[in-house]
C-alpha positions as CSV (number, residue, x, y, z in Angstrom):
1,X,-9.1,-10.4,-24.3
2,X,-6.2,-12.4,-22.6
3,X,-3.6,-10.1,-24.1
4,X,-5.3,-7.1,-22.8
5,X,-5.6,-8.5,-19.6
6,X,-2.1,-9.6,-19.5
7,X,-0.7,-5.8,-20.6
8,X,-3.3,-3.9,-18.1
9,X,-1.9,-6.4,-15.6
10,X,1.7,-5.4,-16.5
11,X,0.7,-1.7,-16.5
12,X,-0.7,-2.5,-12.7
13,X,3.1,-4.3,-12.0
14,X,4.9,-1.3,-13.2
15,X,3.0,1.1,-10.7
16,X,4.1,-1.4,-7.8
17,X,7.7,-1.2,-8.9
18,X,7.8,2.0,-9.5
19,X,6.5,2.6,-5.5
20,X,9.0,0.2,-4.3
21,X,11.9,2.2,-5.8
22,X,14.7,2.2,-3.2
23,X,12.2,0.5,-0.6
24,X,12.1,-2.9,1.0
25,X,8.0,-2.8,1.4
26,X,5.5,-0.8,-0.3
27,X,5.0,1.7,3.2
28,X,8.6,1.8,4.2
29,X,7.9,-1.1,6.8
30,X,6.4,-4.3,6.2
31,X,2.3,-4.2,6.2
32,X,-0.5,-6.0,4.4
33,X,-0.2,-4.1,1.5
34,X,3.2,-6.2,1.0
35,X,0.7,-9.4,1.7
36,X,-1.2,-8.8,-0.8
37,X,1.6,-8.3,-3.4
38,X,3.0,-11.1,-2.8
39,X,0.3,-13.0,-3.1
40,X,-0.2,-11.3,-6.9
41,X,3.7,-12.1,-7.7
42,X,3.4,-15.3,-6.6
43,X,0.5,-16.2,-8.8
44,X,2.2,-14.2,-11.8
45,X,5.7,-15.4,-11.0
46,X,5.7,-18.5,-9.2
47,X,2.7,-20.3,-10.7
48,X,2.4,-18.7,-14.1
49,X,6.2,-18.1,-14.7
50,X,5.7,-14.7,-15.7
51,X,8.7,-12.4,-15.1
52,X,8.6,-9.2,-13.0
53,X,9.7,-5.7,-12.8
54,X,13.0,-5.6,-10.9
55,X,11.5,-4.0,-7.9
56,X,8.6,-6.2,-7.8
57,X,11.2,-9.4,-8.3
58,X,13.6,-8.3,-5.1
59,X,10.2,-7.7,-3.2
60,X,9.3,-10.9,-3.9
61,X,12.2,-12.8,-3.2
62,X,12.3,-11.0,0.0
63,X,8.8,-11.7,1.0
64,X,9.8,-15.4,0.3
65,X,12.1,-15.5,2.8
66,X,10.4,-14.2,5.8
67,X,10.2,-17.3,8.2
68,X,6.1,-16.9,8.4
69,X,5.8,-16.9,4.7
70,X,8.1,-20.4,4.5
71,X,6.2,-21.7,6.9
72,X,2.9,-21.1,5.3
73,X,4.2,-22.1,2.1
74,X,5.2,-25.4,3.6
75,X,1.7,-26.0,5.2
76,X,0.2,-26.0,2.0
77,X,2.3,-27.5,0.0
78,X,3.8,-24.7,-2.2
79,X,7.6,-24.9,-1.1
């Protein structure tokens, strides 16, 4: 069960990265969609330490440093 979870979970990652290709955000400009992946990378990535597509990965890191995102990062204790 997990390792059908954890492959229709990768499956779901590759559709992300595959929509980020040559784009910053999901949309072209930043909106909750991008919120709301970040919140699935960072549960994958930064608490599981599961790796992501390349797309996915550059989202992320540039979702982690938008000043709002440090900031609520810091406030509860997750920098």
């Amino acid at each position: 069960m997990k390792a059908k979870g954890e492959e229709i979970f990768k499956k779901g990652l590759g559709v992300f990265d595959a929509a980020l290709e040559g784009k910053d955000y999901l949309l072209g400009e930043f909106s909750f969609a991008d919120s709301a992946l970040f919140y699935v990378s960072f549960w994958w990535n930064g608490r599981l330490g599961n790796e992501l597509p390349p797309n996915v990965a550059a989202h992320y890191a540039r979702m982690k440093a938008r000043p709002a995102v440090q900031r609520t990062l810091a406030a509860e204790g997750l920098s």
